[in-house]
C-alpha positions in Angstrom: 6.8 -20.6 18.1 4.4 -18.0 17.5 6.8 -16.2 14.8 7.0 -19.6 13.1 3.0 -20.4 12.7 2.6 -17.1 11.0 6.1 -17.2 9.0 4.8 -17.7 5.1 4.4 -21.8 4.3 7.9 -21.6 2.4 9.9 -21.1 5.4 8.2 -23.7 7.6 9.2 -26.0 4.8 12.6 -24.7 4.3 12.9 -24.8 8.2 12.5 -28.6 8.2 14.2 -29.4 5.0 17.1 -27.6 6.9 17.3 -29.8 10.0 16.9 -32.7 7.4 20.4 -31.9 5.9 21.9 -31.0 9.4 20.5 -34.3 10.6 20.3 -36.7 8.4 22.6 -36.2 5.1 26.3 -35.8 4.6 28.2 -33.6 2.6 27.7 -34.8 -1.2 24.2 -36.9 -0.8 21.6 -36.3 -3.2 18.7 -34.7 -2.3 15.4 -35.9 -2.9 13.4 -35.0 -5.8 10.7 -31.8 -6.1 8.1 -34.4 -6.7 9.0 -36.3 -4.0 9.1 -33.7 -1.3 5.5 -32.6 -2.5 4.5 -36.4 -1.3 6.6 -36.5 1.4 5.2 -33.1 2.5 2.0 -32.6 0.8 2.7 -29.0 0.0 2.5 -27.7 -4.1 5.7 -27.4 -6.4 5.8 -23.3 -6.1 6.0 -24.3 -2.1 9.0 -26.7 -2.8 10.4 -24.7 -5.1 10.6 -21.5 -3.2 12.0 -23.6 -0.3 14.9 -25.3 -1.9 15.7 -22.1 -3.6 16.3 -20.6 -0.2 18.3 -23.3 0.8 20.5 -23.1 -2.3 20.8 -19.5 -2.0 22.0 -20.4 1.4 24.7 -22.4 0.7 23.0 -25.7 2.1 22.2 -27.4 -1.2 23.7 -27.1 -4.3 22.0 -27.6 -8.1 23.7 -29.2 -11.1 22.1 -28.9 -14.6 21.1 -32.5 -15.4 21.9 -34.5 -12.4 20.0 -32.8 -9.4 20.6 -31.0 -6.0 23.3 -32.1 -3.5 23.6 -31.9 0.1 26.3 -28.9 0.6 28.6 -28.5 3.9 31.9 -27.5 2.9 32.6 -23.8 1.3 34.3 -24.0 -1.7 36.9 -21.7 0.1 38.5 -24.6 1.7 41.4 -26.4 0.2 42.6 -29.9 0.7 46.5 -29.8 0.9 48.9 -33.1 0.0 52.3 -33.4 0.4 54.2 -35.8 -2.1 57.5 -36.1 -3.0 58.1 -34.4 -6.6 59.8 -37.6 -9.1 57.9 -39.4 -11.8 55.4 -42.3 -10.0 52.7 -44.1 -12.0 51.2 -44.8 -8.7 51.2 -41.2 -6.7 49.9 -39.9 -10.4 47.4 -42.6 -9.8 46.7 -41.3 -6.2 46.3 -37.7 -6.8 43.9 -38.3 -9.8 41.6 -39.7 -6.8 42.4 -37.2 -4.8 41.0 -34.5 -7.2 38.0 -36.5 -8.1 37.3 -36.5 -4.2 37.9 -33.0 -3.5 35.5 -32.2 -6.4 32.6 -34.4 -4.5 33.9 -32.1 -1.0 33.9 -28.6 -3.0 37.0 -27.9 -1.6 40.4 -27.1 -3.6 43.1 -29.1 -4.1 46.8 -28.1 -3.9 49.8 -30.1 -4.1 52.9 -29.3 -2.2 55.9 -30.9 -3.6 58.8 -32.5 -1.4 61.8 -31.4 -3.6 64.8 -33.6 -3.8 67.6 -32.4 -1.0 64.7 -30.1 0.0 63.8 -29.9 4.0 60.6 -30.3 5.3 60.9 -26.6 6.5 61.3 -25.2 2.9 57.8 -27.0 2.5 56.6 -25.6 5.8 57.9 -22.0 4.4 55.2 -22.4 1.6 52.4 -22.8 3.2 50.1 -19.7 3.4 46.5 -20.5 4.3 44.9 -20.7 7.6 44.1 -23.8 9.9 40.7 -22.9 9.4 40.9 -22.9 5.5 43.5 -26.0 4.7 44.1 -29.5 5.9 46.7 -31.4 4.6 47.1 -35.3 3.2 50.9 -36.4 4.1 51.6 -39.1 1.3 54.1 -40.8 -0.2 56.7 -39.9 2.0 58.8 -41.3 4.5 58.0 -42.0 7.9 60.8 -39.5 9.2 59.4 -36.6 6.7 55.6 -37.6 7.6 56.6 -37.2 11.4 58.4 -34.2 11.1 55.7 -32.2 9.1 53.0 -33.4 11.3 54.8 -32.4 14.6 55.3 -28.5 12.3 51.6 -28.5 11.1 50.1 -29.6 14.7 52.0 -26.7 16.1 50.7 -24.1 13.6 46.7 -25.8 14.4 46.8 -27.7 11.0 44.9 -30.9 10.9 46.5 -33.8 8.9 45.7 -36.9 8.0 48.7 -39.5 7.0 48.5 -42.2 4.5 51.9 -43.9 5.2 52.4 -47.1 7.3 54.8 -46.5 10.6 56.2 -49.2 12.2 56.3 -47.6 15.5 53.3 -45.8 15.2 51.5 -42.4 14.3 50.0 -40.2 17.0 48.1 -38.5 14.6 44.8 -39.6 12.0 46.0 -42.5 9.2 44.4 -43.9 6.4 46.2 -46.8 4.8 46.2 -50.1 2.7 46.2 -53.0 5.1 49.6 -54.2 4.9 49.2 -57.0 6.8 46.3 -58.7 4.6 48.0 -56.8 1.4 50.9 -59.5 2.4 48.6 -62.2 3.2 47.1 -62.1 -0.4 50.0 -61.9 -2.4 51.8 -65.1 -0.8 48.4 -66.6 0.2 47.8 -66.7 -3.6 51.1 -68.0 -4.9 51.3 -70.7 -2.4 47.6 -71.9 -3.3 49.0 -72.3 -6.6 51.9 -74.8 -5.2 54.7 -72.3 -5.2 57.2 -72.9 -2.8 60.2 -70.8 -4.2 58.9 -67.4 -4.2 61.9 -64.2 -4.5 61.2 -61.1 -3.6 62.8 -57.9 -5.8 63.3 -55.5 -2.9 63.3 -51.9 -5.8 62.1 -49.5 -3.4 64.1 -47.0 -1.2 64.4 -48.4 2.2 64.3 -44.9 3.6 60.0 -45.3 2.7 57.5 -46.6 5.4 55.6 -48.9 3.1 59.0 -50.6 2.0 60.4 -51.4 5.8 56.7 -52.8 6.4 56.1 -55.1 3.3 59.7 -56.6 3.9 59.3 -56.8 7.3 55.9 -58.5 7.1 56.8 -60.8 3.7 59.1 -62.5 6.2 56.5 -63.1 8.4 53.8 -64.0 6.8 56.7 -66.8 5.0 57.3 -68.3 8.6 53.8 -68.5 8.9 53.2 -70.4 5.9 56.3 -72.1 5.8 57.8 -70.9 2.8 61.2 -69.6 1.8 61.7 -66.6 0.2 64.7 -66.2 -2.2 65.7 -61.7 -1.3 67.2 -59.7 -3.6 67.7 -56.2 -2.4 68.2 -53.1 -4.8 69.5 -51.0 -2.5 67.7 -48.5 -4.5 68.6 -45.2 -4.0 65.8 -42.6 -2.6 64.7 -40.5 -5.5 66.1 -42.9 -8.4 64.6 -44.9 -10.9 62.8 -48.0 -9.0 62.0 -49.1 -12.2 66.0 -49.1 -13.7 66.7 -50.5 -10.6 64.1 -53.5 -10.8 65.6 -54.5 -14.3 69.2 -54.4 -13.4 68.8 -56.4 -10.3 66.3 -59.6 -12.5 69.4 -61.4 -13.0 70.0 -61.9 -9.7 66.9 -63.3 -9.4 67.0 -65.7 -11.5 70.5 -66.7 -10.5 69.0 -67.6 -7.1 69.1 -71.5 -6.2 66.7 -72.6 -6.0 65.4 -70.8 -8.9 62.0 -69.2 -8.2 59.4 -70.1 -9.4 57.3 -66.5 -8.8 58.9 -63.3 -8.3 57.2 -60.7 -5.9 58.9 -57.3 -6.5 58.0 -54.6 -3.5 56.4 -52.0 -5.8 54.1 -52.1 -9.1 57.0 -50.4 -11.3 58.8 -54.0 -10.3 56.6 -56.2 -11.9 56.4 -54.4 -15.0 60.5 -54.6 -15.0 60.0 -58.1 -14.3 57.8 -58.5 -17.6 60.5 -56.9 -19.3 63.1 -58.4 -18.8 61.1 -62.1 -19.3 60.2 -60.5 -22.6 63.8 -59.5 -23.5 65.5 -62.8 -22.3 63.7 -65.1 -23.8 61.8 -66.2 -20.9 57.9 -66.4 -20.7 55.6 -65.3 -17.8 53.9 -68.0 -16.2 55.4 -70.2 -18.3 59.3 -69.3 -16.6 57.7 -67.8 -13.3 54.8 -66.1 -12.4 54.9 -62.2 -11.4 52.8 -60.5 -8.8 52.1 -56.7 -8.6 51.7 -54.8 -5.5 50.6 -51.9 -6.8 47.3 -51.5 -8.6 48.8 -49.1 -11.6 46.8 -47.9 -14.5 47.9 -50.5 -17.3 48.7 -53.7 -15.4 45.4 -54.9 -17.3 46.9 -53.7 -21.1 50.1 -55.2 -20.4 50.6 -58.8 -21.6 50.6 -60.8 -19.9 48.2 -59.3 -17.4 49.8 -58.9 -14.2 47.7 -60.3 -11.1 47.7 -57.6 -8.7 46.8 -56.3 -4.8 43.9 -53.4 -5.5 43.3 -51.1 -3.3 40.6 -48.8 -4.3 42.1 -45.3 -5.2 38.9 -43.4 -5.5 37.4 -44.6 -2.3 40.1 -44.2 -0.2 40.7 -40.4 -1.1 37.0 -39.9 -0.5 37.5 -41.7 2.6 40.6 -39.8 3.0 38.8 -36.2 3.0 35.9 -36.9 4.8 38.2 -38.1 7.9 40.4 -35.1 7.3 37.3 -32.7 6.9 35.2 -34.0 10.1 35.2 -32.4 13.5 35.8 -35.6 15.3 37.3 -35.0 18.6 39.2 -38.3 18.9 41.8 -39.8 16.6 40.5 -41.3 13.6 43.1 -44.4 12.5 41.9 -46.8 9.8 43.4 -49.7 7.2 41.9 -50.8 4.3 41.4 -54.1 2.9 43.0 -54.7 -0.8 41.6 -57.2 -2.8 43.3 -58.8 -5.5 42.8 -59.2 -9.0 43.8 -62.3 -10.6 45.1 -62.5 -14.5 47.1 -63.8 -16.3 51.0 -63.3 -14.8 50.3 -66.2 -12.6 49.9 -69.8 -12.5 50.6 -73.0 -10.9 54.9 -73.5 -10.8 56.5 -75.1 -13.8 57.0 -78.4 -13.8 59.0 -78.7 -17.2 62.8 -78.7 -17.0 63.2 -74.8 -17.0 65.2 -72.8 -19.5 69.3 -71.9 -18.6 69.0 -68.5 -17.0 70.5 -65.7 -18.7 74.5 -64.9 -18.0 74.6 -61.9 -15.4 75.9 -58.6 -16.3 
């Protein structure tokens, strides 16, 4: 105590401003203003100054030209590490573009380890060089056999892990995902408000993927529970292929469906924009024919016309959500869903009640 009465009036306040940020701030809050910490403290601006110096020299607060000092936790050493399968996805694209906004707020890296097609999850393993201590890895986009594999191989090795992929059976590790339940509820809760009754669902997806097996499984239901019946159409799509192709081929089918449906629900966002496409190239008109709801909040479902109502989840939130579960020291399992909401425009509307249009031959 002694040492600390006589230290120079700098440190005292550096001291305190220190147990402040242990105490009181997370990693990425702004920290208050020079001016402000003179009030706060009544001390002069060379006295603040000097102090938050020491702290940024310390690696406790960091200074950017123009927008002020941040609360700093995390060495820029560590890396965040995500598994995803490697073929095109408007979505994953989507995801990681979150994901690097996020790790930029953490001052952490961010690496992407691809899945390879045919590849095993121990060629992935094989590539992975850093330390426990040093990387943490976001399992995404895969399926629930590959997610349960590579967390069983990074737990061994001390890794921790965080999975964004819905399991049926369960995950014993942390998870982070879109509610699939409510995500569900919206969609069909919205269409049915509008007085559909004939809803079909495009199944495009691989089965083989967690979040397909759970939005089929929980379309039917959440149709028992409102008492509607859905018209099914499954792709059979296989993994790795073009969802979108798939989509497109399989519309007629839809629309051969008796009754015909008045609103078509593909499983993925690539699916609605098939379904817009092939309205658009078979004369048909969307809400006018049948209205379209998108799953998947993708980066031009407002540009495309019509606009396609869709179930948002918000991407930048949930990988900052994402990292700050993966990066804490929580002892206990961390397991979390979260809510979508859904944007309404212009892809849907109450059911036609006009005698509707022959449906196209199929191929």
């Amino acid at each position: 105590m002694l040492q600390l009465e006589n230290a120079p009036l700098y440190e005292r306040v550096q001291g305190q401003l220190g147990r402040q940020i242990e105490e009181e701030y997370s990693h990425g809050d702004r920290f208050p203003a020079e001016r402000d910490l003179m009030a706060k403290m009544g001390v002069s601006q060379p006295t603040i100054r000097r102090a938050l110096q020491e702290l940024v020299q310390a690696g406790k607060l960091r200074r950017h030209v123009g927008r002020g000092t941040f609360v700093q936790k995390f060495g820029r050493s560590l890396t965040t590490g995500i598994v995803v399968p490697l073929y095109p996805s408007p979505q994953i694209a989507q995801e990681l573009n979150g994901y690097a906004k996020a790790a930029e707020r953490f001052d952490c890296g961010l690496r992407v380890h691809y899945l390879h097609e045919g590849e095993s999850v121990e060629a992935v393993m094989s590539r992975v060089s850093a330390s426990p201590e040093l990387e943490r890895f976001v399992l995404h986009g895969l399926s629930p056999e590959q997610a349960g594999t590579l967390y069983e191989e990074l737990d061994k090795r001390g890794f921790h892990t965080l999975s964004t992929i819905p399991f049926e059976n369960g995950y014993p590790g942390n998870y982070l995902f879109l509610d699939p339940k409510a995500t569900v509820r919206l969609c069909l809760e919205h269409l049915t408000g509008l007085g559909h009754r004939h809803i079909a669902v495009l199944a495009n997806e691989p089965d083989e993927l967690g979040e397909t097996r759970t939005r089929t499984g929980l379309l039917r239901e959440e149709a028992l529970r409102q008492n509607v019946k859905l018209g099914w159409v499954n792709c059979r799509t296989p993994n790795w292929s073009n969802s979108f192709a798939s989509a497109l081929d399989h519309m007629p089918e839809v629309m051969a469906l008796r009754p015909r449906p008045t609103a078509v629900v593909p499983i993925s966002g690539v699916g609605a924009w098939a379904a817009l496409r092939y309205a658009a190239t078979h004369g048909l008109r969307v809400p006018d024919d049948f209205s379209v709801v998108a799953f998947d909040d993708l980066p031009c479902n407002d540009l495309v016309y019509p606009g396609l109502t869709t179930i948002k989840k918000d991407y930048a939130r949930a990988a900052e959500r994402a990292l700050e579960i993966l990066w804490s020291d929580a002892t206990t399992t961390i397991r979390e869903t979260i809510l979508p909401t859904i944007d309404i425009r212009e892809s849907t509307a109450r059911p036609p009640t006009r005698t509707q249009k022959p449906c196209p031959p199929k191929k």
